[in-house]
C-alpha positions in Angstrom: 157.2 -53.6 185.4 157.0 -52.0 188.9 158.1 -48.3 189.5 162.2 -49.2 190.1 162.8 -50.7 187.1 163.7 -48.7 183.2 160.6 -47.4 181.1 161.5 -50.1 178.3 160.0 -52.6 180.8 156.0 -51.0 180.6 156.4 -50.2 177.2 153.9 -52.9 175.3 155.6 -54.9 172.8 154.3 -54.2 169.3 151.4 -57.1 168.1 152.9 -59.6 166.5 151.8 -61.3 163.0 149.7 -64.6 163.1 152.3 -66.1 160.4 155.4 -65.2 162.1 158.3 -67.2 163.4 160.5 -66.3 166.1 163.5 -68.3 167.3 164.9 -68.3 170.7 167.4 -70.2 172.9 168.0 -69.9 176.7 171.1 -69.4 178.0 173.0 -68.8 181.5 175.3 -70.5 184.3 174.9 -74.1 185.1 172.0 -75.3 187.2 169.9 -72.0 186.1 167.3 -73.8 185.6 167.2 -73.8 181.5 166.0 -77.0 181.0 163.4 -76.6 183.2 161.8 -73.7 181.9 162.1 -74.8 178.8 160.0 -78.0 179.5 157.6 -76.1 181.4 157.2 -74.1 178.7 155.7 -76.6 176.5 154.1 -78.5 179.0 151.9 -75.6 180.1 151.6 -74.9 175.9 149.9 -78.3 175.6 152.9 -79.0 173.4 154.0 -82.5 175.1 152.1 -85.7 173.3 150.5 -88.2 175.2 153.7 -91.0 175.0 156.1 -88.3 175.8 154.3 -87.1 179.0 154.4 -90.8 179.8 158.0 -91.1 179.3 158.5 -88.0 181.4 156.5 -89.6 184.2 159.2 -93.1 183.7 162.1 -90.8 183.2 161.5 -88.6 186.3 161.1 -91.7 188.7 164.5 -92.3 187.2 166.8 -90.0 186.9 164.6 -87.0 188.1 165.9 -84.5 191.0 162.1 -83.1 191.7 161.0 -86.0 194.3 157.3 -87.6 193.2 157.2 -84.2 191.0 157.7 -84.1 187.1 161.3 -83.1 186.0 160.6 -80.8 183.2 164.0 -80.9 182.0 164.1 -84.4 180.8 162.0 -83.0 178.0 165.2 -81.5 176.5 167.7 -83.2 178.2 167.9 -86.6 176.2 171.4 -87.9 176.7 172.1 -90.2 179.1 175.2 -88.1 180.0 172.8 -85.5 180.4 170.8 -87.4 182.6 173.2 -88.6 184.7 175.2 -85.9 185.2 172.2 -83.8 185.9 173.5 -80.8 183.2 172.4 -79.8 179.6 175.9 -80.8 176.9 174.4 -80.8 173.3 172.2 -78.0 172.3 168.5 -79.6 172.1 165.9 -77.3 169.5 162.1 -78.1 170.4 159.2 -76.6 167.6 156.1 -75.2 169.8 153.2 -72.9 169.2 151.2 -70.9 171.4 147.7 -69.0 169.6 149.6 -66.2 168.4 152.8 -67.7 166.7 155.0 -70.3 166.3 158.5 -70.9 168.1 161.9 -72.9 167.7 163.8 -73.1 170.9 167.3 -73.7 171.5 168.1 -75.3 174.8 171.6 -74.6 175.3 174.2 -75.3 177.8 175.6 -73.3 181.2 178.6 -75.3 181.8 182.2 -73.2 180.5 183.1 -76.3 178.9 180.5 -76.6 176.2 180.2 -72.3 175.2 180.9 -73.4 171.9 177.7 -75.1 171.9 175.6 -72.4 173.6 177.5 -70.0 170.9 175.9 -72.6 168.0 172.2 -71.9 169.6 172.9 -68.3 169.6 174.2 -68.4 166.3 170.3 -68.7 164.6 168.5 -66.8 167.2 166.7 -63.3 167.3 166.0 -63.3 171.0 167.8 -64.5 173.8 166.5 -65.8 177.5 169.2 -65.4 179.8 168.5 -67.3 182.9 170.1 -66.1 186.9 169.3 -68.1 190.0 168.0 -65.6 192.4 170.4 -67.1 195.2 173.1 -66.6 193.6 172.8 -63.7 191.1 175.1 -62.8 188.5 178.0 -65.1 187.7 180.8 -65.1 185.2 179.1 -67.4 182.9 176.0 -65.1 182.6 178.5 -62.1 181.5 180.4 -64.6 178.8 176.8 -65.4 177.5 175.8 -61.9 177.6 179.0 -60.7 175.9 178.5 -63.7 173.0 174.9 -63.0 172.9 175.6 -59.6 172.0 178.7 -60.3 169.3 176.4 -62.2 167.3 173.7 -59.4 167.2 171.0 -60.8 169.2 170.0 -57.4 170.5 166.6 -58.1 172.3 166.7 -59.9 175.8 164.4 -61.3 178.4 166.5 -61.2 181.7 164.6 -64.4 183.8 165.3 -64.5 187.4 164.2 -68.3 188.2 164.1 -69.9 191.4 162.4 -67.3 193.2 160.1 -69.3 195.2 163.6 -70.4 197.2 163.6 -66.5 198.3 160.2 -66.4 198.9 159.9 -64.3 195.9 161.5 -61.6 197.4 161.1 -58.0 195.4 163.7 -56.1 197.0 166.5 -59.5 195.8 164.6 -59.4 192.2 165.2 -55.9 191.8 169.3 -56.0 192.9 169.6 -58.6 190.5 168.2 -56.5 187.7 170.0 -53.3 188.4 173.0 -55.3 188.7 172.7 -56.8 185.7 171.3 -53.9 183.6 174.9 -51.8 184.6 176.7 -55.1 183.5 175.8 -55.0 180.1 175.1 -51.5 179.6 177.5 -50.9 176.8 176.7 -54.3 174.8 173.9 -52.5 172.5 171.0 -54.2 173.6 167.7 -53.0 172.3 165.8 -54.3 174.6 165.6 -55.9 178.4 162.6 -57.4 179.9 163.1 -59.0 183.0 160.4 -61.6 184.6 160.7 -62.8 187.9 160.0 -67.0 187.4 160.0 -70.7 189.1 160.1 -72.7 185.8 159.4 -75.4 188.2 156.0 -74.6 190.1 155.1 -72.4 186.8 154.9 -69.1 187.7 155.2 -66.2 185.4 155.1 -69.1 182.3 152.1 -68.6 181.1 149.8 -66.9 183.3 150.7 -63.9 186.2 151.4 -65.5 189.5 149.4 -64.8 192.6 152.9 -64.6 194.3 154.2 -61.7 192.5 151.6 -59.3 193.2 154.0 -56.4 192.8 155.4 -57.5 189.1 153.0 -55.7 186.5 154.9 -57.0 183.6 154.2 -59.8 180.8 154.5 -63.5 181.1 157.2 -65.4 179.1 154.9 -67.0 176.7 152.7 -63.0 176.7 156.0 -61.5 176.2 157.2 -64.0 173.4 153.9 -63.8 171.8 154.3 -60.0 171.4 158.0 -59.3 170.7 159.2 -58.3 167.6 162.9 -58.5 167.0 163.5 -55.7 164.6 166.1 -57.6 162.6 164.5 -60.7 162.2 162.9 -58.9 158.8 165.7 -59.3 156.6 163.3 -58.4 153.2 163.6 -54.9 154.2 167.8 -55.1 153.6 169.5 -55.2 150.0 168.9 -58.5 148.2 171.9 -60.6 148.9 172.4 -64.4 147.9 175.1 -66.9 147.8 175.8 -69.4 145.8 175.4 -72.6 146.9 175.4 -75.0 143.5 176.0 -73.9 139.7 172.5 -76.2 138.5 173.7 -76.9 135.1 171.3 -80.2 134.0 171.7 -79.5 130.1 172.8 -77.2 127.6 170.2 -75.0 127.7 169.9 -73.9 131.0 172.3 -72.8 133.3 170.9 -71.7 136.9 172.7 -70.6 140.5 171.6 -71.9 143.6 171.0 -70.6 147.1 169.2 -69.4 149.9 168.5 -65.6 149.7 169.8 -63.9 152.6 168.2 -60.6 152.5 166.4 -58.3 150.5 163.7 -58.7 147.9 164.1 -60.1 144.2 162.4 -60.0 140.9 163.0 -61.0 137.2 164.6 -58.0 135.9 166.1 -56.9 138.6 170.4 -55.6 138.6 172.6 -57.8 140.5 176.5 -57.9 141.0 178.5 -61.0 141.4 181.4 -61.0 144.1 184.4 -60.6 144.3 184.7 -60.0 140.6 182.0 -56.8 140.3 180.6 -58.2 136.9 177.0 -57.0 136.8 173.9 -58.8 134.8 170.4 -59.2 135.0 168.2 -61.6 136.4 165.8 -63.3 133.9 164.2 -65.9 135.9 163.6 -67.2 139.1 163.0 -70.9 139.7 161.9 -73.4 142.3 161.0 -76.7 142.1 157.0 -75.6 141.9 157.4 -73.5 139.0 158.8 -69.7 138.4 158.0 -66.7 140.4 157.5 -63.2 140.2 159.1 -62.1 143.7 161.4 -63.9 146.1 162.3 -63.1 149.5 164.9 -63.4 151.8 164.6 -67.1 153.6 163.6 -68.7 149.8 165.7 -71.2 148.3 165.4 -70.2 144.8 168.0 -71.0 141.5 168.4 -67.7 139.4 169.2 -67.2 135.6 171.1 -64.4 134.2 170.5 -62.4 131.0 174.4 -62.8 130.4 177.0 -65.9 130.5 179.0 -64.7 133.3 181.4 -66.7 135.4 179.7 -67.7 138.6 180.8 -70.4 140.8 180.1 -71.8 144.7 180.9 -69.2 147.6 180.4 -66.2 144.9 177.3 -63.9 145.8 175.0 -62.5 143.7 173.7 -59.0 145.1 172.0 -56.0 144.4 174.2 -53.3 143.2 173.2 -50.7 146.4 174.6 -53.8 149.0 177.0 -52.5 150.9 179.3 -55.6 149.7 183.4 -55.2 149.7 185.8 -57.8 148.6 188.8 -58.0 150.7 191.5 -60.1 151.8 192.0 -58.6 154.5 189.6 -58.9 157.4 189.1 -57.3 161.1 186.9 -59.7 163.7 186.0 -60.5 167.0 186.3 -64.2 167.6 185.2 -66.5 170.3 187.9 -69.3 170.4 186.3 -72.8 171.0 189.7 -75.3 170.9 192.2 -76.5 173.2 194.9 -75.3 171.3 195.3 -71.8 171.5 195.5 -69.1 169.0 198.4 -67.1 168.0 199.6 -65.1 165.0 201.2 -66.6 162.1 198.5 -69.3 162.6 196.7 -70.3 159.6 193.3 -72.1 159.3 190.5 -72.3 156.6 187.7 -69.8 156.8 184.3 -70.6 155.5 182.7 -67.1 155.2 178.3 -67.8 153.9 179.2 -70.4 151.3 182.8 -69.1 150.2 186.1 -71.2 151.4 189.9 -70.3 151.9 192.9 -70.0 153.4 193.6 -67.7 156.0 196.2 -66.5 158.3 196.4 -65.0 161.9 198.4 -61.5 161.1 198.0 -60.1 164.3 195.7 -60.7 167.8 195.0 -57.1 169.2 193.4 -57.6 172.2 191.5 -60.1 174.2 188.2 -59.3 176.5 188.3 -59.7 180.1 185.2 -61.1 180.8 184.4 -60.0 184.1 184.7 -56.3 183.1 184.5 -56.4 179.4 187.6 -54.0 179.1 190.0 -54.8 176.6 193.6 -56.6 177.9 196.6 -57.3 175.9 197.3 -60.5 175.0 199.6 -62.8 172.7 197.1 -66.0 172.6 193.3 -67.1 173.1 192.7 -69.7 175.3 189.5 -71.9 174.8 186.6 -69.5 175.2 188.2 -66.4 175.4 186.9 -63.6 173.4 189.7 -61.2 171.4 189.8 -58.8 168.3 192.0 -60.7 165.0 193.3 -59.6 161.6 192.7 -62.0 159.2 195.0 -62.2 155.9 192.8 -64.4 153.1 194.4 -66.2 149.7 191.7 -65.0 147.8 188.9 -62.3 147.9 185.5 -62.5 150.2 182.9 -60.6 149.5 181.9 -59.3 153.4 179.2 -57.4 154.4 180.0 -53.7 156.0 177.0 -53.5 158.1 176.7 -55.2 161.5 174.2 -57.5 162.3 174.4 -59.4 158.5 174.6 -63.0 160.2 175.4 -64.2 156.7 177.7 -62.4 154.7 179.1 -60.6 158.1 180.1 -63.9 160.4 182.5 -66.8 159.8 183.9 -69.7 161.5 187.9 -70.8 161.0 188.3 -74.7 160.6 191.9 -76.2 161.8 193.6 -77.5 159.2 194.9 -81.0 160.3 191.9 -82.0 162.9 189.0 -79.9 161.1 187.6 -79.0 164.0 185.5 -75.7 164.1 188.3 -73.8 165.6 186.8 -70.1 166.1 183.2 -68.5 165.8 183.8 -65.1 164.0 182.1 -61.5 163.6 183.4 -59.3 161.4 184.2 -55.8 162.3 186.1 -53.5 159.9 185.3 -50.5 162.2 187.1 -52.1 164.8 190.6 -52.3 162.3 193.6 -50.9 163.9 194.7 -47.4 161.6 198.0 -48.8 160.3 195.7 -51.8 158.6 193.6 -48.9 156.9 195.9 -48.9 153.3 194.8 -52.6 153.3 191.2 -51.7 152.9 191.9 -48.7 150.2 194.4 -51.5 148.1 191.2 -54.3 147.9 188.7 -51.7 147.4 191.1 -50.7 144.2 192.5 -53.7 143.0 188.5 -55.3 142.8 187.8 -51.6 140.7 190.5 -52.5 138.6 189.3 -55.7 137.8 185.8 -54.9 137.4 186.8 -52.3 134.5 188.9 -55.0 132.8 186.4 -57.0 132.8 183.7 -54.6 131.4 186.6 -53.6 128.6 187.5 -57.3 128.3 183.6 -57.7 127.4 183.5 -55.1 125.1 185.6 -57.4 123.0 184.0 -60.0 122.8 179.8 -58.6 122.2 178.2 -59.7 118.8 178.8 -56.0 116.6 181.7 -54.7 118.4 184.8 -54.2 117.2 186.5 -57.7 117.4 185.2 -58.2 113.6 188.6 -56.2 113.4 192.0 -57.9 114.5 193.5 -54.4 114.7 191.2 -52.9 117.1 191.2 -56.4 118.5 194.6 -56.0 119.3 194.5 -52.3 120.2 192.0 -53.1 123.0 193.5 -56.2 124.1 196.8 -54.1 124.8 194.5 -51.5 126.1 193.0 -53.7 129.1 196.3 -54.8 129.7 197.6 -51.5 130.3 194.9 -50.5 132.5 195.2 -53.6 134.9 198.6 -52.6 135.3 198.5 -48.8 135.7 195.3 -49.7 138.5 198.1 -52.7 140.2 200.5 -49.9 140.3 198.2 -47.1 141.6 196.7 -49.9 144.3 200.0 -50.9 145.1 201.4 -47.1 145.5 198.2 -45.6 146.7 199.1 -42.8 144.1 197.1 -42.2 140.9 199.8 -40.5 139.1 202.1 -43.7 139.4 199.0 -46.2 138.3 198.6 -43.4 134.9 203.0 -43.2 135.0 202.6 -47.3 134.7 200.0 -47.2 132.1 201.4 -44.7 129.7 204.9 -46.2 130.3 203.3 -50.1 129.0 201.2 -48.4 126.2 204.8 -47.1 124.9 207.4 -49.7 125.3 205.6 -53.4 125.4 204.9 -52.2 121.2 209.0 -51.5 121.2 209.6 -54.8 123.0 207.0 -57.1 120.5 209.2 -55.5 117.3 212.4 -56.4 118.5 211.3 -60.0 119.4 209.7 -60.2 115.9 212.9 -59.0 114.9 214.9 -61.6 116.0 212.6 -64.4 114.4 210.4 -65.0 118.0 207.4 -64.4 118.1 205.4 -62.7 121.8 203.2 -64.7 124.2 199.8 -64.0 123.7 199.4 -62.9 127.5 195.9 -63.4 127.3 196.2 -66.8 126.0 195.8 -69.5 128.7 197.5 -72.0 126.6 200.7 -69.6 125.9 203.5 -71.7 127.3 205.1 -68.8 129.7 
């Protein structure tokens, strides 16, 4: 870019791979010009066949707003609400490739109405077009997409000022715009912002420099896309993380677990952990449909077999044991509310968290974000499209990622109960918990130790050569584990280690006392660790 503009802007992009994919959407207020760009896009591309050019020609005639010229947007634009309304509703994805790499685009829409939609696009995206009409500049809807763009960690932008042949591509309006925009969103964490002065109707700046903006010394869209390289969109270089998706149990020999690996890098041999429970094994194979392999990657949908029969179900997750994996029940997010019905505490909905269901409850609404300012405000609800900060309280254990920018294990959406409608879009943010929630993460960090050392004792039991050859030190154990899951409640619950050890020792001595004088009396105990016992 010119002179006036941030250093990032003349920085080349690094070159990109031959192989590589990148996904994109556009976003922005209404009339923007989305649509259009995006069809201009693959009609300079050479991406539009032969009987959809044809259409276009039909279609334009039609419902077109261009005169005797092509309407570009038609190409994504395929309802007939769409078309007669003038304005993009559904999200529309398009597969293109230029020489260098291959795309999937996400048209999504500008009006207020439909930000749930745009906020699906966004949802699967590693860079973001955000579209301004250089009459009009920025509006609210271009800060609610910026501030959504940047919740869900989309953290490289291209900033397109379109329309500019209607202000006779004007340098001095062009730079106000980005200035103005740059201080906007200067504290939403973008890595990068590369702004491109456009017409996505007449073409220029598509594909090739325009004669008409002699004084921008910046890439193209399609250079610009060609070259980027969203750091993120690598996820082989994070800890291997998977969840499970199906228990593939076709016989009794085999018994494999099922999924899409989220991030990291795999191979037979390798440790993994299975959450929430914290039992450990290790892989033995990896199988797909064309045969076993010797290294997966994150992206792969792959069915893994473990060394040890461990109980593994749907929504678990199989990880390595460096992920940076917590169970909890208790959960700190920012939400974008999509629903008529507003939010409120006390609420409860079901949240479906990578492949992992349950129940959960509204404890508490913090804040909500004004959206012209992005300050924080006080509020006691969330209207449809407002943006706040929740506690969640869960029925059961989720295993969440602590590092931001984990699109799988770190987002979730909450489902109403009665009209099961997607309710909420949600990133978690345990930095972000209010201090008088902290105990909550200390008691699920404990109570998920505890269980894990049961477990491991629990195991010791029950492994060909140990001890359970002997009913006594069968027994002995057995009371043993007990103790220690109780003495671990107790310290979780007290946040005290010397009441968890008071609890244990004080088990260890009087459930013995208690068995003898039941036995006394011609009863005989519950076998606690029975499932059958009749309690």
């Amino acid at each position: 870019m010119h002179g006036a503009l941030p250093a990032v802007q003349s920085e080349p992009a690094p070159a990109a791979r031959a192989d590589t994919l990148l996904r994109f959407f556009t976003c922005g207020s209404v009339d923007d010009g989305k649509s259009t760009l995006i069809g201009r896009l693959l009609y300079d591309t050479n991406s539009v066949f032969d009987d959809q050019l044809e259409a276009l020609e039909r279609d334009s005639k039609k419902f077109g707003t261009q005169g005797d010229s092509l309407d570009f947007a038609l190409l994504l634009d395929g309802l007939t609400a769409e078309r007669e309304q003038g304005i993009t509703i559904d999200v529309a994805y398009r597969y293109f490739s230029s020489k260098k790499r291959a795309f999937i685009v996400a048209d999504t829409p500008g009006h207020e109405q439909y930000t749930r939609n745009m906020a699906t696009g966004a949802s699967t995206a590693e860079l973001a077009i955000i579209l301004i009409d250089a009459r009009k500049g920025i509006l609210p809807q271009t800060r609610r997409h910026s501030y959504i763009v940047s919740m869900l960690g989309v953290r490289h932008i291209v900033l397109a000022v379109n329309k500019m042949d209607l202000v006779d591509f004007s340098r001095a309006t062009f730079d106000k715009i980005v200035a103005d925009y740059r201080a906007a969103v200067a504290g939403l964490g973008f890595e990068s912002i590369v702004c491109i002065p456009l017409s996505a109707r007449d073409g220029d700046n598509i594909t090739t420099p325009s004669p008409r903006t002699p004084w921008h010394d910046g890439p193209t869209l399609l250079g610009h896309l060609d070259a980027v390289d969203p750091s993120f969109a690598d996820r082989a270089g994070a800890a291997f993380a998977m969840p499970v998706q199906w228990v593939n149990r076709p016989n009794l020999d085999f018994r494999g677990y099922a999924g899409t690996i989220a991030s990291g890098v795999l191979k037979p041999g390798d440790e993994v952990m299975v959450l929430p429970g914290a039992r450990r094994s290790t892989v033995t194979r990896i199988v797909t449909a064309d045969g076993d392999l010797d290294e997966a990657r994150a992206g792969q949908a792959v069915t893994l077999t473990l060394a040890d029969e461990v109980d593994v179900s749907r929504g678990d997750v199989l990880a390595a044991t460096s992920h940076r994996l917590t169970p909890r029940r208790s959960l700190t997010a920012r939400v974008l509310w999509m629903i008529d019905e507003p939010m409120t505490a006390g609420r409860e909905y079901i949240i479906q968290q990578g492949t992992a269901t349950a129940n959960a409850r509204v404890t508490a609404l913090h804040h909500a974000v004004d959206i012209e300012s992005f300050v924080q405000k006080p509020a006691t609800a969330l209207a449809m499209n407002q943006i706040g900060l929740v506690s969640l309280a869960c029925d059961k254990p989720l295993a969440v990622a602590r590092d931001k920018g984990d699109r799988e294990l770190g987002s979730f959406i909450l489902v109403d109960r009665l009209s099961n409608q997607t309710a909420a879009l949600g990133v978690i943010d345990l930095d972000a918990a209010p201090a008088s929630e902290a105990p909550n993460v200390e008691t699920d960090a404990k109570v998920a130790h505890v269980a894990t050392s049961t477990h491991r004792l629990l195991d010791l039991v029950g492994e060909e050569g140990s001890p359970r050859r002997s009913e006594f030190v069968r027994e002995g154990l057995l009371e043993l584990a007990v103790a220690v899951a109780l003495g671990g409640v107790g310290w979780a619950a007290s946040g005290s280690i010397l009441a968890g050890m008071a609890v244990l020792i004080v088990d260890l001595a009087l459930r013995p006392l208690i068995w003898s004088v039941i036995r006394s009396r011609g009863a005989e105990p519950v076998d606690l660790m029975d499932p059958g016992a009749g309690i």
